[in-house]
N, CA, C and O atoms as CSV, one atom per row, in Angstrom:
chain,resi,resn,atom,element,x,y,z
A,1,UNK,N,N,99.387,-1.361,124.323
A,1,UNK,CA,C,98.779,-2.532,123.694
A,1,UNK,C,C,98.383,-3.520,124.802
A,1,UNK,O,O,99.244,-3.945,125.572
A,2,UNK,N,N,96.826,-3.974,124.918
A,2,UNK,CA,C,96.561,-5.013,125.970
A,2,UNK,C,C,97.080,-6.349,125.010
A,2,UNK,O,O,97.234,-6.632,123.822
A,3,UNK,N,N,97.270,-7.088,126.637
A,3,UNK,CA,C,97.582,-8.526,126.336
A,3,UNK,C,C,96.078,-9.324,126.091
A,3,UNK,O,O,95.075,-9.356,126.803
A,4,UNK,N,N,96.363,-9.921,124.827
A,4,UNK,CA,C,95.334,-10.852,124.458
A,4,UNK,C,C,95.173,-12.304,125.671
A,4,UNK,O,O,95.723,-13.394,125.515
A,5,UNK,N,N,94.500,-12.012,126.545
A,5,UNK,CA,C,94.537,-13.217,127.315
A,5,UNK,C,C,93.660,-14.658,126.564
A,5,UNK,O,O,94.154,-15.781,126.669
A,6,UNK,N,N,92.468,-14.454,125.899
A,6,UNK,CA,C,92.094,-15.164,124.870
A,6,UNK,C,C,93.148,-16.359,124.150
A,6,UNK,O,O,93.334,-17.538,124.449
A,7,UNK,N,N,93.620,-15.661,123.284
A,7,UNK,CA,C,94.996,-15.976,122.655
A,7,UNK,C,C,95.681,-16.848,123.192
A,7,UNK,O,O,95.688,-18.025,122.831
A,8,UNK,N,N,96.446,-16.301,124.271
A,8,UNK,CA,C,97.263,-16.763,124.998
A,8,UNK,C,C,97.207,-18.158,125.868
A,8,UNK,O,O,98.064,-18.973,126.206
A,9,UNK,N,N,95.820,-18.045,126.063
A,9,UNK,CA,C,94.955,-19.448,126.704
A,9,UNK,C,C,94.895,-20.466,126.109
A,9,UNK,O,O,94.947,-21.620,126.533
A,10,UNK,N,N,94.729,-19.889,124.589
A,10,UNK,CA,C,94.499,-20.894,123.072
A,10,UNK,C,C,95.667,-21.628,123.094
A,10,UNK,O,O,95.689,-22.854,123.196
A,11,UNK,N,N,96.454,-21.055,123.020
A,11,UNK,CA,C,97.934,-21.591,122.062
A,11,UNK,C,C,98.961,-22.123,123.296
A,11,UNK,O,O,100.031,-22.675,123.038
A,12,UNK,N,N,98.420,-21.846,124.856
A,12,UNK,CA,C,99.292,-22.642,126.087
A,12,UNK,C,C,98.165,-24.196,125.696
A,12,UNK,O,O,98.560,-25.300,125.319
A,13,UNK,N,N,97.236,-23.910,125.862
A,13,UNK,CA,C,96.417,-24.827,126.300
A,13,UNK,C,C,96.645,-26.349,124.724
A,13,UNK,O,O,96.626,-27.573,124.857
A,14,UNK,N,N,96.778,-25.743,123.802
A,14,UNK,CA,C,96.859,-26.634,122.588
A,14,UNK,C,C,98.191,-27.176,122.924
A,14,UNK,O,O,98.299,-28.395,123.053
A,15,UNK,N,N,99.083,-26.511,123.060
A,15,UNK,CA,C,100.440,-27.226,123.112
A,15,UNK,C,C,100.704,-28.092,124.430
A,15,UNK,O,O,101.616,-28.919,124.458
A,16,UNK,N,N,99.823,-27.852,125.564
A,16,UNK,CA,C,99.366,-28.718,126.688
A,16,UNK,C,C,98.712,-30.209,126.124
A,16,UNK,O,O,99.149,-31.314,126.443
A,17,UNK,N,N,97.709,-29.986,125.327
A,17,UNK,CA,C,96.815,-31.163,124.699
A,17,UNK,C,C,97.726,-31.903,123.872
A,17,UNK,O,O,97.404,-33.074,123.669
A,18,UNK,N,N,98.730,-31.512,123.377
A,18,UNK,CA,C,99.564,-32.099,122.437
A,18,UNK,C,C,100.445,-32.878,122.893
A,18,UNK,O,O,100.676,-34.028,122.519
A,19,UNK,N,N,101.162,-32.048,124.031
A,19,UNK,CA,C,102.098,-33.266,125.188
A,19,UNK,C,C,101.197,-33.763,125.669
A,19,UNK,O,O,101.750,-34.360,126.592
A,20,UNK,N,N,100.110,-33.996,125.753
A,20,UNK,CA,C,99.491,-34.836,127.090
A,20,UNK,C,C,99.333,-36.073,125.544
A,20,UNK,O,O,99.314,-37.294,125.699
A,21,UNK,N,N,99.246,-35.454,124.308
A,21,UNK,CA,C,98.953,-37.148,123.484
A,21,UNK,C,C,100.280,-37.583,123.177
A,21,UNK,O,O,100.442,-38.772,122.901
A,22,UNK,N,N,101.380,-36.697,123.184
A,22,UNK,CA,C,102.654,-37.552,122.997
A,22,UNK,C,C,102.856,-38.444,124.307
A,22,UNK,O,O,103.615,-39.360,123.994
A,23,UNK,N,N,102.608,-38.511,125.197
A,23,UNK,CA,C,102.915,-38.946,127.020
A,23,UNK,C,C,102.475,-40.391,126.432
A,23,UNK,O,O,103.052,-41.427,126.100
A,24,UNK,N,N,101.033,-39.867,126.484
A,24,UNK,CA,C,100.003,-41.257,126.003
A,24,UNK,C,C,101.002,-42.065,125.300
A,24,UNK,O,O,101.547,-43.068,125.761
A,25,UNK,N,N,101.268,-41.365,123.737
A,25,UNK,CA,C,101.921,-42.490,122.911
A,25,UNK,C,C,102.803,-43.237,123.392
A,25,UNK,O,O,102.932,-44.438,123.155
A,26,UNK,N,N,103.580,-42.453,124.222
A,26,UNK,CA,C,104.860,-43.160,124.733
A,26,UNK,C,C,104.744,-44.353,125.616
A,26,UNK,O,O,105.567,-45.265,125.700
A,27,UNK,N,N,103.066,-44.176,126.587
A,27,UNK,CA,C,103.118,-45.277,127.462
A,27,UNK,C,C,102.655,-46.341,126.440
A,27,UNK,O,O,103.170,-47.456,126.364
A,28,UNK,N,N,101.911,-46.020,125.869
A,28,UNK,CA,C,101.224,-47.470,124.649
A,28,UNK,C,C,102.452,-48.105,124.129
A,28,UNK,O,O,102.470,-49.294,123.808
A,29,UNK,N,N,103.730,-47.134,124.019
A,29,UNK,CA,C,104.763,-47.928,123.240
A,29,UNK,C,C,105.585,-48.607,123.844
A,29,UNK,O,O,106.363,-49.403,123.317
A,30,UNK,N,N,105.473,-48.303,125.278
A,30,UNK,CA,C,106.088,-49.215,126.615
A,30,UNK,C,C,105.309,-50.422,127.015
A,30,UNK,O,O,105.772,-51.538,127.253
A,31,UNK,N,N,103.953,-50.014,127.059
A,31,UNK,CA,C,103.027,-51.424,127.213
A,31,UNK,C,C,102.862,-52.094,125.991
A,31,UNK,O,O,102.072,-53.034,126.076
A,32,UNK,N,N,103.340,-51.920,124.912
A,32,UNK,CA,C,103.651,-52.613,123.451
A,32,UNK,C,C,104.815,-53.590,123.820
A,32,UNK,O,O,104.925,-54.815,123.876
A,33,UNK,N,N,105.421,-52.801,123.987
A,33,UNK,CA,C,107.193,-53.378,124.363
A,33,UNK,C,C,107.080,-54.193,125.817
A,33,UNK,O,O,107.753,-55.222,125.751
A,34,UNK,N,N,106.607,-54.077,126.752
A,34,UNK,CA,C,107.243,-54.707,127.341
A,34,UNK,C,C,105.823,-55.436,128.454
A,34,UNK,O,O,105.877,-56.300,129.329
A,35,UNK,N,N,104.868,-54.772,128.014
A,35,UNK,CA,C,103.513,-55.453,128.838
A,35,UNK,C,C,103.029,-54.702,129.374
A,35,UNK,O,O,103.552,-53.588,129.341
A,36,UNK,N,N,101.878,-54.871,130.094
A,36,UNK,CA,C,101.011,-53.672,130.859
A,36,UNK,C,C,101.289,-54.216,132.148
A,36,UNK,O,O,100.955,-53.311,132.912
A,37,UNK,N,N,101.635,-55.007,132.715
A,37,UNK,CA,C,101.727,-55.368,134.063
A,37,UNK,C,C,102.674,-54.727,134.363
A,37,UNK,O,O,102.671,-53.999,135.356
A,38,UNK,N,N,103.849,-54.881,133.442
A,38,UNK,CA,C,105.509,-54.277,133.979
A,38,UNK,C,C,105.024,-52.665,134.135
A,38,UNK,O,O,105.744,-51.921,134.801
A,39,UNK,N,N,104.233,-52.324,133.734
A,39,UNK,CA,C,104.002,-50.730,133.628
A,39,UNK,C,C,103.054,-50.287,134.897
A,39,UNK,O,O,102.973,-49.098,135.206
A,40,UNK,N,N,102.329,-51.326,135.627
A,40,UNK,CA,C,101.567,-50.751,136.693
A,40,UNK,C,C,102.219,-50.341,137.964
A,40,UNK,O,O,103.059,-50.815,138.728
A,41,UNK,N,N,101.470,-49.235,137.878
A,41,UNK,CA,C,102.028,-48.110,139.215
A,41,UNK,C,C,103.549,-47.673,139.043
A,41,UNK,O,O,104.331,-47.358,139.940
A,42,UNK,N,N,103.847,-47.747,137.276
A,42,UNK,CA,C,104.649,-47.262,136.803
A,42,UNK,C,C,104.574,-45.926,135.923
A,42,UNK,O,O,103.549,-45.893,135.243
A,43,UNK,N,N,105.608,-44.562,135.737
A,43,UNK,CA,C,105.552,-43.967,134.856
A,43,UNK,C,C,106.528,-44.084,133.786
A,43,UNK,O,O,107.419,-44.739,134.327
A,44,UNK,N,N,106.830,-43.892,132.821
A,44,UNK,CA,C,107.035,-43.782,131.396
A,44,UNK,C,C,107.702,-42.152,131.687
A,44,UNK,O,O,107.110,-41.095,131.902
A,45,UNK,N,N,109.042,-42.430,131.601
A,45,UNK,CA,C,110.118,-41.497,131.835
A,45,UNK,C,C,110.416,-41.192,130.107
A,45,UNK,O,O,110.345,-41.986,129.168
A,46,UNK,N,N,110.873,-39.306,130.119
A,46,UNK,CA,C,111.391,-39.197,129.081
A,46,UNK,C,C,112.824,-38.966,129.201
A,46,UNK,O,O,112.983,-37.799,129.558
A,47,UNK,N,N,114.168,-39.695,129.028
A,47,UNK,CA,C,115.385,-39.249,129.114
A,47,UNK,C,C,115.732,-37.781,129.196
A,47,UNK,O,O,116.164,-37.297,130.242
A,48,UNK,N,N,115.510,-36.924,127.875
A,48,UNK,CA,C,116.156,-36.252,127.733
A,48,UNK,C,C,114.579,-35.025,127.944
A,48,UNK,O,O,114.552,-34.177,127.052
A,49,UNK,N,N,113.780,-34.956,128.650
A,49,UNK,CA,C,112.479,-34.381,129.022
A,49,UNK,C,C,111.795,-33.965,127.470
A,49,UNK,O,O,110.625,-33.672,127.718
A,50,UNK,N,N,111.960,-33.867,126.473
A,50,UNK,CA,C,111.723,-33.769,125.752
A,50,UNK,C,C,109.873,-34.728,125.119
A,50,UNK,O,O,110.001,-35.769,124.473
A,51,UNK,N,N,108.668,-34.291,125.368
A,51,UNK,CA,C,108.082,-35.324,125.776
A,51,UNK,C,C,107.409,-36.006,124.302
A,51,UNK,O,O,106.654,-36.975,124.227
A,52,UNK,N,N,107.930,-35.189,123.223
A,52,UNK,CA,C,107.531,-35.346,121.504
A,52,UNK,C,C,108.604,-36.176,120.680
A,52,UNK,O,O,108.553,-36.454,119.482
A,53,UNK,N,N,109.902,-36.613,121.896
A,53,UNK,CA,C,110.709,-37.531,121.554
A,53,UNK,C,C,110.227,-38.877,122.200
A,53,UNK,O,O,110.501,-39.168,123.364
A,54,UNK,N,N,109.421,-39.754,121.289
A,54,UNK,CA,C,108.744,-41.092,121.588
A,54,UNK,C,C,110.233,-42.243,120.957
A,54,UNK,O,O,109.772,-43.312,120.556
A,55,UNK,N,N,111.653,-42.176,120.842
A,55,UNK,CA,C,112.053,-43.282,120.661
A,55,UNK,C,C,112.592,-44.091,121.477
A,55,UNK,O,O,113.469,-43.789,122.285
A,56,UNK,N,N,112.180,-45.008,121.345
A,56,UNK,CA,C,112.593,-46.042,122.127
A,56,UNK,C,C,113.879,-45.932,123.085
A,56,UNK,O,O,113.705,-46.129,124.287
A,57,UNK,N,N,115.104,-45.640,122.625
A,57,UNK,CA,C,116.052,-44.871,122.957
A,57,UNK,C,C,115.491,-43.985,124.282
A,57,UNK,O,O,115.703,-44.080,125.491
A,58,UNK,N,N,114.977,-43.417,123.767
A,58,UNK,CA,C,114.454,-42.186,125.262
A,58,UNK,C,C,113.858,-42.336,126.425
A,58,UNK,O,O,113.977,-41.596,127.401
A,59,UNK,N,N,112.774,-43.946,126.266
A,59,UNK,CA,C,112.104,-43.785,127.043
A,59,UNK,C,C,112.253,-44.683,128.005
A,59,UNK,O,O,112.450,-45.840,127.634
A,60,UNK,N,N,112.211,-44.451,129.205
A,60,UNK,CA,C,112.569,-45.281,130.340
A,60,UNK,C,C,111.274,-46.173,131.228
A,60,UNK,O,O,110.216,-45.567,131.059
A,61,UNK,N,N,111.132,-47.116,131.893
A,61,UNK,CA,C,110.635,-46.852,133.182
A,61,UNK,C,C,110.722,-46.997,134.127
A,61,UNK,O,O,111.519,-47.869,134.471
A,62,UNK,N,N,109.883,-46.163,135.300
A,62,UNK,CA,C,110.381,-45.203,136.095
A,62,UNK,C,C,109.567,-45.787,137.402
A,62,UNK,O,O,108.956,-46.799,137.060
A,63,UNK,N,N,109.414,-45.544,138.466
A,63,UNK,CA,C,108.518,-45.608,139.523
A,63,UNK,C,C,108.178,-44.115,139.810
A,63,UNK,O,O,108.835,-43.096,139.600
A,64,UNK,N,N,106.763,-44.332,140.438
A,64,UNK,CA,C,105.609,-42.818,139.959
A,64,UNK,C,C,107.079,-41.945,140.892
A,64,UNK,O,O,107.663,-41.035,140.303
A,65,UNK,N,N,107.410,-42.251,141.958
A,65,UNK,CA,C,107.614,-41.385,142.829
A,65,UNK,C,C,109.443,-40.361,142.369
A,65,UNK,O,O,109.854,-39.211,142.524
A,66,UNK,N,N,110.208,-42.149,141.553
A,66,UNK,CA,C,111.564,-41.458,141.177
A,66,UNK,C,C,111.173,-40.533,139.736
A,66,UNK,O,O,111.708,-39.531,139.262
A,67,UNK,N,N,110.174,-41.228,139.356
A,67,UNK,CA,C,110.493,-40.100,138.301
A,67,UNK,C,C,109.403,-38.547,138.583
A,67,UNK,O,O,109.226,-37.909,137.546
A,68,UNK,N,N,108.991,-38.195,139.348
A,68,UNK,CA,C,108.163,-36.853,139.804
A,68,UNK,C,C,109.280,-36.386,140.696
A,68,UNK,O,O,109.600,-35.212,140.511
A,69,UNK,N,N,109.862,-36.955,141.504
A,69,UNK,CA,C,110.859,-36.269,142.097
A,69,UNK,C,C,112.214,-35.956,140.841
A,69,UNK,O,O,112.652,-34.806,140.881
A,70,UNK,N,N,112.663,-36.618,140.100
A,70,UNK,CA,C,113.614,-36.008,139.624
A,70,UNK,C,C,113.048,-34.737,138.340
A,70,UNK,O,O,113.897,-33.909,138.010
A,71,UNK,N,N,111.554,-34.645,137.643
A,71,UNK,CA,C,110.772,-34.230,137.067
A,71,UNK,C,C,110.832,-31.968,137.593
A,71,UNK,O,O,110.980,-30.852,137.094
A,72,UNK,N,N,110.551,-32.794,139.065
A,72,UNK,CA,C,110.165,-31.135,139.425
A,72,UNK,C,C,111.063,-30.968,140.781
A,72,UNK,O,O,110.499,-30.719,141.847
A,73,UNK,N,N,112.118,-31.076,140.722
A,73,UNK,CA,C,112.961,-31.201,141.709
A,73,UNK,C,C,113.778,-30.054,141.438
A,73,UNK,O,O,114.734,-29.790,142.166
């Protein structure tokens, strides 16, 4: 049986598009909360990496560099 590479492209790539709009939400709900200034040259950390968990509870912020280093470290 060949691998459907088609397919496979579909359904990585959608669930890619989907975290990239939960991320979003999360920073809008940090620059809601706490301002857009406090957020520049800031990232919007997820506690528990989970990136479809937007509560408040979860979300931190971070500086670009501590949170990419602890991210893919």
């Amino acid at each position: 049986m060949a691998r459907d590479y088609k397919r496979e492209y579909a359904i990585r790539s959608k669930k890619s598009r989907d975290d990239r709009q939960h991320r979003r939400i999360a920073r809008r709900l940090m620059a809601k909360k706490l301002g857009i200034k406090k957020l520049k040259n800031k990232d919007v950390d997820h506690k528990d990496k989970n990136v479809r968990n937007n509560s408040m509870s979860n979300l931190r912020i971070r500086s670009k560099s501590a949170n990419r280093r602890s991210n893919y470290a």
